[in-house]
C-alpha positions as a printed NumPy array, in Angstrom:
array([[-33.132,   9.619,  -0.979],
       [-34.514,   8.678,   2.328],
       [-35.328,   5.09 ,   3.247],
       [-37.199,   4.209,   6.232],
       [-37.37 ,   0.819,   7.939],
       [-40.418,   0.367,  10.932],
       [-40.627,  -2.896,  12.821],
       [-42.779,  -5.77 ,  11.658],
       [-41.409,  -5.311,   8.484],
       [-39.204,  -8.148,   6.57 ],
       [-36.027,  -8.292,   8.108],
       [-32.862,  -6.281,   6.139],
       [-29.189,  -6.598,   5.439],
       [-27.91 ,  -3.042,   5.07 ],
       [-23.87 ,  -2.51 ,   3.444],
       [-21.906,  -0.15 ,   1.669],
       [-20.654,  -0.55 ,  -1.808],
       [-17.442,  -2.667,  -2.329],
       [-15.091,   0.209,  -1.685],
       [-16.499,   2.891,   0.387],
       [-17.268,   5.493,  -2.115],
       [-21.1  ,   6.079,  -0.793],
       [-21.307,   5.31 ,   3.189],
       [-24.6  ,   4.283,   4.083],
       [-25.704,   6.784,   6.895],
       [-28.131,   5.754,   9.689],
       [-30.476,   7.154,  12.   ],
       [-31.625,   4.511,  14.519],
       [-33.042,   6.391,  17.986],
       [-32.152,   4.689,  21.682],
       [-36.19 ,   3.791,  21.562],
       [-35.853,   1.645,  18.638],
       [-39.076,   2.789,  16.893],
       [-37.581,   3.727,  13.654],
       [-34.583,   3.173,  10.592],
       [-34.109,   5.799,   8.528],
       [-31.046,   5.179,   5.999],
       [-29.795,   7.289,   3.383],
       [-26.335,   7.688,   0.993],
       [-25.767,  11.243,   1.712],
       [-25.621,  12.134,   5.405],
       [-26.632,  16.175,   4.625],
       [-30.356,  14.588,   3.598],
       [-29.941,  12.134,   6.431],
       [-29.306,  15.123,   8.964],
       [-31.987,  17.483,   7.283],
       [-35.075,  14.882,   7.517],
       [-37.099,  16.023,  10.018],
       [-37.748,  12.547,  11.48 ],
       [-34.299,  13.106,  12.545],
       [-34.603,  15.504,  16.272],
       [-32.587,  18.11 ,  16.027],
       [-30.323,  19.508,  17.826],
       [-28.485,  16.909,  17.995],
       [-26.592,  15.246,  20.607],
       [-22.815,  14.092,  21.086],
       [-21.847,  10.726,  21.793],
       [-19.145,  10.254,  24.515],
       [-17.906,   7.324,  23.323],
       [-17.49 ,   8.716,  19.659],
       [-15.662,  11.952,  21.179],
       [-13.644,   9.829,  23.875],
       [-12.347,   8.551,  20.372],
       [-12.038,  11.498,  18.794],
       [ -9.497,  12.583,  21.674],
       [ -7.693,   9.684,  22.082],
       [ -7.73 ,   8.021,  18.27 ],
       [ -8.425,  11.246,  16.085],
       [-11.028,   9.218,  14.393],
       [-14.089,   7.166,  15.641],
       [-14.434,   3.398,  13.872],
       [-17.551,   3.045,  12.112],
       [-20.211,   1.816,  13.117],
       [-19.852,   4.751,  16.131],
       [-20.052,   8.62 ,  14.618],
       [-19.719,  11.222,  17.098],
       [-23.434,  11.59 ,  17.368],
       [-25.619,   9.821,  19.228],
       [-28.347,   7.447,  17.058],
       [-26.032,   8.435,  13.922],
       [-24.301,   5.097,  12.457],
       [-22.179,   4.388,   9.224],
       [-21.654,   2.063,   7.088],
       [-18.795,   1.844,   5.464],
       [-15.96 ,  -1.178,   3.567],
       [-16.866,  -4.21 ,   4.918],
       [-19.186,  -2.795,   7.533],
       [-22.616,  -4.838,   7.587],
       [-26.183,  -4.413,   9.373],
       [-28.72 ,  -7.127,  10.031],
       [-31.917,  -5.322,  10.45 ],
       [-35.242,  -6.911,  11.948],
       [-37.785,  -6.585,  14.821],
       [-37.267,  -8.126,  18.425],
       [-40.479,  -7.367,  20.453],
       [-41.766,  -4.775,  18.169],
       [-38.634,  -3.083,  18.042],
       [-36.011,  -2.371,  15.523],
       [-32.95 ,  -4.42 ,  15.82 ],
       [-29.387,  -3.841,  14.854],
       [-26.862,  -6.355,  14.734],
       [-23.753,  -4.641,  13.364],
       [-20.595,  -6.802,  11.744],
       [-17.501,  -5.958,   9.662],
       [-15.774,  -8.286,   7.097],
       [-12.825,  -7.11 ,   5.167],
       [-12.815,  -7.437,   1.877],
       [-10.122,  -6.86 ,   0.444],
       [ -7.642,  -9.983,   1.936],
       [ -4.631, -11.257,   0.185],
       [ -5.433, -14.727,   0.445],
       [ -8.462, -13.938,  -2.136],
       [ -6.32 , -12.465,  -5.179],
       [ -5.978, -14.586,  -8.459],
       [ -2.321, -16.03 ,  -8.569],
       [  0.205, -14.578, -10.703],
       [ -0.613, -16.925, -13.901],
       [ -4.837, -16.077, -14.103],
       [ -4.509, -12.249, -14.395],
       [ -2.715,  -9.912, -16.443],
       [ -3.55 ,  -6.095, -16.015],
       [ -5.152,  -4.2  , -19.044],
       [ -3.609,  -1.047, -19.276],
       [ -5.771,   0.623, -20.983],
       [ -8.622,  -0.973, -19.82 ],
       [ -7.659,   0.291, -16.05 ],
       [ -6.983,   4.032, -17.888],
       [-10.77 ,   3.351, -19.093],
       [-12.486,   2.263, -16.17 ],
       [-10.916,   5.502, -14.274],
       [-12.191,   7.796, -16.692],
       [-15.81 ,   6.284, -16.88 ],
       [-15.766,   6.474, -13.17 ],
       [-15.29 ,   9.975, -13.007],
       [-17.304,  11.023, -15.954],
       [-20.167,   9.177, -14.715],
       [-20.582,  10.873, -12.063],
       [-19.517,  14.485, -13.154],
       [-22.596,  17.09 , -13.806],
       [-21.623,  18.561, -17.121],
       [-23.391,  21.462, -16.271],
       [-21.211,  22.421, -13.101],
       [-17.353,  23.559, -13.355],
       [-15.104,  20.749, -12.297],
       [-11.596,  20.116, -10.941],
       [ -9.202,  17.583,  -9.763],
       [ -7.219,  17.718,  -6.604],
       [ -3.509,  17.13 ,  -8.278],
       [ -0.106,  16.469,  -6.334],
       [  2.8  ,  15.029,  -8.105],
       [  1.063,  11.182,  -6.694],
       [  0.113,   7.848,  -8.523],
       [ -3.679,   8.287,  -7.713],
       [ -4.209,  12.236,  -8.781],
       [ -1.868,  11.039, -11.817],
       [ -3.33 ,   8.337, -13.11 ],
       [ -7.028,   9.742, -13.017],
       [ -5.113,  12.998, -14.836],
       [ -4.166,  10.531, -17.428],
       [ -7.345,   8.815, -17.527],
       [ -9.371,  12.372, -18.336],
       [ -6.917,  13.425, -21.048],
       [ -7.018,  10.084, -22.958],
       [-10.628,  10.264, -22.846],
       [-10.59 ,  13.944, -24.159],
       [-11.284,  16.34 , -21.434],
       [ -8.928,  17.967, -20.835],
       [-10.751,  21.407, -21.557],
       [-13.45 ,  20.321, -18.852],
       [-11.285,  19.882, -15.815],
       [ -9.106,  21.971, -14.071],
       [ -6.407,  20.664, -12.496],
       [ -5.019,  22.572,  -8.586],
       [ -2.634,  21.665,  -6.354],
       [ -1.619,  22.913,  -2.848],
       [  1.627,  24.727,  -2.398],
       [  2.924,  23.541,   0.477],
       [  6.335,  24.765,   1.963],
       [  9.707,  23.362,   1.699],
       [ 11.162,  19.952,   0.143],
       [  7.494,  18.645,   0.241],
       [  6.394,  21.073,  -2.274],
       [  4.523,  19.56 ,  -5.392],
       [  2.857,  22.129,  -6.958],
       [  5.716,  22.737,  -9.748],
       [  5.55 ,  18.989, -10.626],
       [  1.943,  19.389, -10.698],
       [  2.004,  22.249, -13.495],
       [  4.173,  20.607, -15.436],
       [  2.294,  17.448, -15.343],
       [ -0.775,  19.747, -15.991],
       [  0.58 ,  21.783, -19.299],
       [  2.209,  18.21 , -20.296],
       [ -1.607,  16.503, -20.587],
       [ -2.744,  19.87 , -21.648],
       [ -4.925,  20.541, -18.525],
       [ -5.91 ,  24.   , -17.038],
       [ -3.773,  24.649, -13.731],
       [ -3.905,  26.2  , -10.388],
       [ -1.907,  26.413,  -7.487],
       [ -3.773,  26.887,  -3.816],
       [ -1.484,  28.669,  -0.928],
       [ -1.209,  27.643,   2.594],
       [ -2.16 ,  30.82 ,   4.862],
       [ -0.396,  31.368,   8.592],
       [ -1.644,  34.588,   9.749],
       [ -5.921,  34.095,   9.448],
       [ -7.55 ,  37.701,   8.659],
       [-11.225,  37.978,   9.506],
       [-12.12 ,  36.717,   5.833],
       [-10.315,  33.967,   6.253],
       [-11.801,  33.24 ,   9.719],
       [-15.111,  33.952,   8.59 ],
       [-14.635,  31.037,   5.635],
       [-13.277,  28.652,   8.751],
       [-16.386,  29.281,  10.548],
       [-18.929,  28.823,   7.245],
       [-17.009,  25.015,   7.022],
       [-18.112,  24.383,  10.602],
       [-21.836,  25.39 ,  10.593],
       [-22.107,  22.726,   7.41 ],
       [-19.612,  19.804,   7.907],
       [-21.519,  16.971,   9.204],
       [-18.879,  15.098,  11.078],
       [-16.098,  16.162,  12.94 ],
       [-12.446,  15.842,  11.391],
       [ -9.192,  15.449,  13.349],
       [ -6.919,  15.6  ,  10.028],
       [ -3.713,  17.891,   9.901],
       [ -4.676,  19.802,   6.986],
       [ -8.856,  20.207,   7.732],
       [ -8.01 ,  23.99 ,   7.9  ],
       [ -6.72 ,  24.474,   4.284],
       [ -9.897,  22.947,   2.989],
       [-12.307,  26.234,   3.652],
       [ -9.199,  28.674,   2.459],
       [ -9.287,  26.774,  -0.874],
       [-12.988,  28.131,  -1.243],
       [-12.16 ,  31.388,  -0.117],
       [ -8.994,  31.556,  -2.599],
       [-10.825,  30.097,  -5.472],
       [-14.754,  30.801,  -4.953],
       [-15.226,  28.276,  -8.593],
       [-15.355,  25.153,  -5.78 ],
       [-18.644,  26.074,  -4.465],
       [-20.951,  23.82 ,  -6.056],
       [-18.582,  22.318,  -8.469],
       [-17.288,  19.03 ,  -9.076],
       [-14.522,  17.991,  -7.128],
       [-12.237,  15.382,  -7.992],
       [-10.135,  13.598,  -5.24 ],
       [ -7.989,  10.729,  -5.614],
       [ -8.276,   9.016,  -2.176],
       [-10.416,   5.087,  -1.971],
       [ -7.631,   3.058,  -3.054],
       [ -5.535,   2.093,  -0.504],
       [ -7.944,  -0.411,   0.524],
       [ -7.753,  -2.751,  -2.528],
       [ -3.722,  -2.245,  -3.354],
       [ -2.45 ,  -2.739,   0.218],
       [ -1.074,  -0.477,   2.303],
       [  2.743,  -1.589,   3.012],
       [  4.016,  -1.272,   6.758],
       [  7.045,   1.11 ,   7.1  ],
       [ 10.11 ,   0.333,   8.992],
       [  9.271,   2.024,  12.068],
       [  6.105,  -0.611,  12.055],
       [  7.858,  -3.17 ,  11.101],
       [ 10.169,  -2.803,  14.363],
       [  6.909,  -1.912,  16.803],
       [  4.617,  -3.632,  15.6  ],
       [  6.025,  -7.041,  17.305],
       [  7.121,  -5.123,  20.134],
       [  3.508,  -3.343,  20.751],
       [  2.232,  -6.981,  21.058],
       [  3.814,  -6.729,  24.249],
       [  4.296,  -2.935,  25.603],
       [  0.938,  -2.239,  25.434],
       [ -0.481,  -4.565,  28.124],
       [  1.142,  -1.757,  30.594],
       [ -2.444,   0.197,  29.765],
       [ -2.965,   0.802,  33.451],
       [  0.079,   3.821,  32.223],
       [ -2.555,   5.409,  29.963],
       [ -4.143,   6.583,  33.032],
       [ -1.018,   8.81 ,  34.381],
       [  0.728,   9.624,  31.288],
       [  0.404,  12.968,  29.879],
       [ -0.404,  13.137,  25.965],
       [  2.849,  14.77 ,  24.771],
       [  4.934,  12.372,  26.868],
       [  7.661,   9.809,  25.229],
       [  5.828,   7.353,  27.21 ],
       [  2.335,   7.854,  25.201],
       [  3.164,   5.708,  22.026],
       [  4.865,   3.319,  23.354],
       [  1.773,   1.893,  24.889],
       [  0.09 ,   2.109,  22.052],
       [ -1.849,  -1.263,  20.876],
       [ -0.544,  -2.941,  17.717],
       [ -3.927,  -0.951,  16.134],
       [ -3.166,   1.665,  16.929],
       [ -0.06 ,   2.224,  15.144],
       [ -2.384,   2.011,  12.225],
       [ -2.76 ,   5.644,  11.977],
       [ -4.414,   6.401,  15.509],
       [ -2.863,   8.612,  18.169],
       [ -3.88 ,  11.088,  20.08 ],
       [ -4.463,  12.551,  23.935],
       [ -3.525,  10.52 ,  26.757],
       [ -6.329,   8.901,  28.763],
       [ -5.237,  10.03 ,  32.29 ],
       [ -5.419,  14.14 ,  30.165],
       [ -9.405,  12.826,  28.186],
       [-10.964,  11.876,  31.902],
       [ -9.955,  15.305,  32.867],
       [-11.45 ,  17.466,  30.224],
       [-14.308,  15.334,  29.08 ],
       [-17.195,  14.338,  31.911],
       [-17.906,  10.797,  31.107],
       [-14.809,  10.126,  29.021],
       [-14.402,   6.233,  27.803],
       [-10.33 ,   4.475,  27.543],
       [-10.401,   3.369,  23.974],
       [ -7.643,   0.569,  25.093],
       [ -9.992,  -2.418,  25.237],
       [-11.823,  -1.875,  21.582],
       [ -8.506,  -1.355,  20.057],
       [ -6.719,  -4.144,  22.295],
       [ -9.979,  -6.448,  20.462],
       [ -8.996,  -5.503,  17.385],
       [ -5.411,  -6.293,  17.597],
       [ -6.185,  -9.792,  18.945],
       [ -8.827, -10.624,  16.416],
       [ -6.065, -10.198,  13.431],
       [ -2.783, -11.61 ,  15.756],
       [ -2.113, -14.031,  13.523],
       [ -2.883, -12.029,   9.946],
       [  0.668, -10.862,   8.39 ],
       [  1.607,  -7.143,   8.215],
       [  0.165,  -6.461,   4.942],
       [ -3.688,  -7.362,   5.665],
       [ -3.195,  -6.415,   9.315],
       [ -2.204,  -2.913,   8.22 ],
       [ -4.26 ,  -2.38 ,   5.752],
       [ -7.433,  -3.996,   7.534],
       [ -7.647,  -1.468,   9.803],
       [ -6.615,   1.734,   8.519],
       [ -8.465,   2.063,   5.035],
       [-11.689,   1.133,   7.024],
       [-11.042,   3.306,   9.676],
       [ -8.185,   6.317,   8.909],
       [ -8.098,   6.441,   5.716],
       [-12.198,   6.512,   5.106],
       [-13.017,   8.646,   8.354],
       [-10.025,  10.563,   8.457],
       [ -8.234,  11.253,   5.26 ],
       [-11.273,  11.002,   2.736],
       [-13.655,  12.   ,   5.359],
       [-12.042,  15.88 ,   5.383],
       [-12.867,  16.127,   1.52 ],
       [-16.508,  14.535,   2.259],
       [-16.877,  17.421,   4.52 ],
       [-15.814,  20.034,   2.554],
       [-17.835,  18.687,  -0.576],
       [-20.811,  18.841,   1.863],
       [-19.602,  22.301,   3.394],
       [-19.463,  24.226,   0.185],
       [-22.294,  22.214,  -1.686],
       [-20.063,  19.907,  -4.173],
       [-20.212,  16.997,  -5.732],
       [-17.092,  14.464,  -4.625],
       [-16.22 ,  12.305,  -7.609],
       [-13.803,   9.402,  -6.117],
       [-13.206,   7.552,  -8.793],
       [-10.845,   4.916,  -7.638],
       [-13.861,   4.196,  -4.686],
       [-16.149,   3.095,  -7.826],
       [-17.622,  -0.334,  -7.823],
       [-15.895,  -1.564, -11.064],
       [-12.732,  -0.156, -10.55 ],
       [-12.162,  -2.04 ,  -6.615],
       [-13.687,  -5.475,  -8.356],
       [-11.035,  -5.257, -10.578],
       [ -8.169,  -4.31 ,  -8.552],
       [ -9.566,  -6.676,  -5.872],
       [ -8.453,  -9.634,  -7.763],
       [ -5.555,  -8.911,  -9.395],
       [ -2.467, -10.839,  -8.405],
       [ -0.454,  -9.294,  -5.611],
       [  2.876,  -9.232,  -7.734],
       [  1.057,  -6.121,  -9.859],
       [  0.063,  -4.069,  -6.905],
       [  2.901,  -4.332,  -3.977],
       [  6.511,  -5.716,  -3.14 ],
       [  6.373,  -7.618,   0.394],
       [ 10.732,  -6.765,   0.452],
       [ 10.713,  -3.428,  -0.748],
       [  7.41 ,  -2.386,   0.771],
       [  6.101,  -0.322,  -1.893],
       [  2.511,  -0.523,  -2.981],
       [  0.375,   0.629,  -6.14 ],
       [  3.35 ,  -0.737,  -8.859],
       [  1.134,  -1.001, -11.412],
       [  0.186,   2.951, -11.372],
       [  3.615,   3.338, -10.841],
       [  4.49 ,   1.447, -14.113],
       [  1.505,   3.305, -15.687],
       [  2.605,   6.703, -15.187],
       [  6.953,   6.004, -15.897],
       [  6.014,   4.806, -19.651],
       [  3.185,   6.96 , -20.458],
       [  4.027,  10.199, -18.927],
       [  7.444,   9.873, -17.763],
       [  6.725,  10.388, -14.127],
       [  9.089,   8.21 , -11.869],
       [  7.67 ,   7.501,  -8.445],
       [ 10.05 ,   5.609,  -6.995],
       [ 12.766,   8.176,  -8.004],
       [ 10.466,  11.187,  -6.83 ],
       [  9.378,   9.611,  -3.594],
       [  6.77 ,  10.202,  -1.245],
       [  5.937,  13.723,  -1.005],
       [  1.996,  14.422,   0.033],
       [  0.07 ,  17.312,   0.8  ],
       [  2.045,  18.654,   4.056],
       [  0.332,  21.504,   6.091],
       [  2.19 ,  23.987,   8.634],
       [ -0.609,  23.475,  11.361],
       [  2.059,  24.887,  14.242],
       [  1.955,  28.057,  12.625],
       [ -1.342,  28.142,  12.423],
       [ -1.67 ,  27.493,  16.201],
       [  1.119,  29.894,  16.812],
       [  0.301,  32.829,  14.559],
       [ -3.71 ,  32.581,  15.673],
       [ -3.145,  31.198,  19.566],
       [ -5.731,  33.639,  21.089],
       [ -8.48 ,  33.205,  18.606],
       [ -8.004,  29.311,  18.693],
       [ -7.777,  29.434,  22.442],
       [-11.034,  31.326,  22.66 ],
       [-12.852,  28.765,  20.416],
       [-11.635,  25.792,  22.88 ],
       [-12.689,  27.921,  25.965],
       [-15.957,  28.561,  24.558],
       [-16.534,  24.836,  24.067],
       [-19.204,  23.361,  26.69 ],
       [-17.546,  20.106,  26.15 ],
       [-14.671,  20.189,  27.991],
       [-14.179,  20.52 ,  31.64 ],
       [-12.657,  24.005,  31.835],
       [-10.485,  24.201,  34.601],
       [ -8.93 ,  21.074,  34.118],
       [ -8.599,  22.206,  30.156],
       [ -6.437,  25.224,  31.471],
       [ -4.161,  23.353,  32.886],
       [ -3.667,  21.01 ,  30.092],
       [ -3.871,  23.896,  27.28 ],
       [ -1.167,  25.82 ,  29.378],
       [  1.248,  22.864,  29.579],
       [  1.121,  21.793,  26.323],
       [  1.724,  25.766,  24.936],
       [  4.312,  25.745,  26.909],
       [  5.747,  21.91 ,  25.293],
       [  5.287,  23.404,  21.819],
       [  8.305,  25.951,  22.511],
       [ 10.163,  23.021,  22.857],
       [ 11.937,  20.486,  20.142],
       [ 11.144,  16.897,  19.047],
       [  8.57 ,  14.366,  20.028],
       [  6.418,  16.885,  22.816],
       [  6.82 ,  19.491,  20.745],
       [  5.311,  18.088,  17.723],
       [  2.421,  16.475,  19.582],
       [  1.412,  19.182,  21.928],
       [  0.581,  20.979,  18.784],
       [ -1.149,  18.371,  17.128],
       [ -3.736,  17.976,  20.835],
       [ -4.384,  21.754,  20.649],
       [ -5.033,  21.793,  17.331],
       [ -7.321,  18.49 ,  17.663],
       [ -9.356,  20.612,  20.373],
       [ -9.634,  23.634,  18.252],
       [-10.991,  21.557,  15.217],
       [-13.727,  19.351,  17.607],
       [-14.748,  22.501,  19.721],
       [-15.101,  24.393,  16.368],
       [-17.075,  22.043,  15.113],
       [-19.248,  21.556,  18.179],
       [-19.862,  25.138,  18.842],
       [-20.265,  26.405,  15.463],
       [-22.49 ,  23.045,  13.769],
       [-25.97 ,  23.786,  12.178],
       [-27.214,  20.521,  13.319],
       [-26.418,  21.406,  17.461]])
């Protein structure tokens, strides 16, 4: 549905549910004549009281580059906002125009748990509330299947489906991925265990035109652009199993934000020294992306899941290109004093985790016409997590997170996280770049975007950096792979 807000009428205060699980998308034009608003941004983009084509934002793509995700409220469209956790929007008229005043509150801080005496989690009331948040929001008449890995969040909604009795209506498939991070023969097991249907999904290197042709179909229809490693394997799982189209998709991401999201070693040793390093900004204008020199002037932020090209390499391919320092420099100041915990977890579940991570299965819901079902993103299920003593969800010495899923899954189904470890959905994106260079190439030439001459340049030093090992290596290809998904998606979109 399609709201509409015109000036003159009683101001508005616009925000998203608790956890994210339906952005509010907004269209609000440079003349400020008009609000439309709407849950699902493929109705937003379709109204036609939204112009189309389209137009890009510079700022949101100057992100895009340098961050590999742009921080709601900003999209990578002009007059396109979201809303998203803790995101908020006064709305009212200032000389007979519509005004936005745009703030963000996170919700989810420490300090506001119960202590460890007023809670105690239910079980099987959390097992409940999982399964009535999926099944709520399944269509019965539509085929339906869970994204499974050998994790606490695919797990514990796997649990929650087969205690509730349906395991007959969901299918359970997993992505093979290669080497040691492989979960997919955890995942059957788990599967045949709870007495679910199972698939695996395989990763594919060399792209053959029917495989190409299923990239480009996920690029006319995915509203926003996506910067994530594994964006790619997303249209191949439609092409491998053509049942996703239209179905019910199950996805285990929208949690993070309510258990805490521990820092890692490597942050807990930057972290403290980025409070420092990265006043030397004036380096992110002659620094090259894939140099050693890139993160370490990186904003405390940033090491919350952003990275990406070099300033001194944006202003060269992209007229009118924006340094992201000083917004993410804000940021860092505004939470200096906030421990590691909340710090961390402030910024990336708003930001990377919703418009990165989750925001790759939004688009390919929206690409293929199915309905995402993110269960642990339902209203009930963050209020209750939201309060629950800190001692049930993460370890401040040990810095793991999510113990009580954990706990959950070792006595009921004999999984062992902490013995298993993190694996994760890993995907070889070098040998995508590598095995389909000339095809990829051709899509970032083709790209009106980007300066091209200066792009040569860049493109031909960093092909030559990915022969090479370590650091450069590994982020020259993740740059040329970032420009392949953004011009894809620019020269391909319906809504350009």
């Amino acid at each position: 549905m399609i709201n509409q807000h015109t000036p003159n009428q009683p101001d508005l205060s616009l925000k998203s549910d608790l956890a994210g699980e339906f952005p509010l998308y907004l269209y609000w034009p440079k003349d400020q004549s008009t609000l439309l608003y709407s849950k699902s941004m493929t109705e937003l983009l379709g109204d036609v009281r939204v112009p189309k084509p389209l137009k890009v934002c510079s700022k949101g793509l100057s992100f895009l580059l340098q961050s590999g995700v742009v921080p709601p409220p900003k999209t990578a469209y002009q007059d396109i906002y979201i809303l998203g956790i803790g995101d908020k929007a006064k709305v009212s008229t200032v000389n007979g125009q519509i005004d936005i005043q745009f703030s963000h509150e996170f919700p989810f801080l420490n300090a506001n748990r119960l202590q460890a005496d007023e809670m105690q989690p239910d079980e099987d009331l959390i097992l409940q509330m999982l399964a009535e948040a999926t099944i709520s929001r399944i269509d019965e008449s539509k085929p339906s299947f869970l994204f499974h890995s050998a994790g606490k969040d695919s797990n514990s909604i796997a649990l929650a489906l087969a205690k509730a009795g349906w395991q007959d209506k969901v299918t359970l498939i997993t992505h093979k991925s290669k080497g040691q991070a492989d979960e997919s023969e955890i995942s059957a097991k788990i599967a045949k265990q709870l007495g679910f249907k199972h698939q695996v999904l395989h990763e594919v290197d060399q792209l053959q035109a029917e495989h190409k042709h299923a990239i480009n179909d996920y690029f006319v229809n995915a509203p926003f652009p996506c910067t994530d490693n594994v964006t790619l394997a997303y249209p191949l799982y439609a092409h491998q199993l053509p049942e996703l189209k239209g179905a019910n998709i199950i996805d285990g991401g929208g949690n993070d934000s309510y258990m805490m999201t521990p820092p890692t070693m490597r942050e807990l040793k930057v972290l403290p020294l980025s409070k420092l390093t990265h006043y030397a900004s004036f380096m992110r204008h002659i620094v090259r992306s894939e140099s050693l020199f890139s993160p370490l002037i990186r904003t405390p932020a940033e090491w919350c899941g952003m990275s990406g090209l070099s300033f001194a390499d944006t202003q060269k391919i992209l007229p009118n290109a924006e340094n992201v320092y000083s917004y993410w420099k804000e940021v860092s100041q505004l939470r200096k004093d906030w421990d590691l915990f909340d710090f961390k977890t402030s910024i990336l579940t708003p930001v990377t985790a919703s418009e990165l991570h989750i925001r790759k299965a939004r688009n390919f819901a929206d690409s293929i016409s199915s309905n995402l079902v993110l269960p642990f993103a339902n209203q009930q299920v963050s209020e209750y997590f939201a309060k629950m003593p800190e001692q049930h969800l993460f370890d401040r010495k040990a810095f793991k997170n999510k113990l009580i899923l954990r706990k959950i899954l070792k006595d009921r189904i004999g999984l062992d996280s902490d013995a298993l470890g993190k694996l994760g959905f890993s995907y070889d994106s070098r040998s995508i770049v590598l095995q389909n260079w000339d095809w990829m190439l051709q899509e970032i030439q083709q790209c009106n975007l980007w300066h091209q001459a200066d792009l040569t340049k860049i493109l031909g030093r960093m092909r030559n950096n990915m022969d090479k090992k370590g650091w450069q290596a590994k982020a020259a290809r993740s740059w040329i792979y970032r420009l392949y998904l953004i011009s894809a998606w620019y020269n391909k979109n319906q809504y350009f």
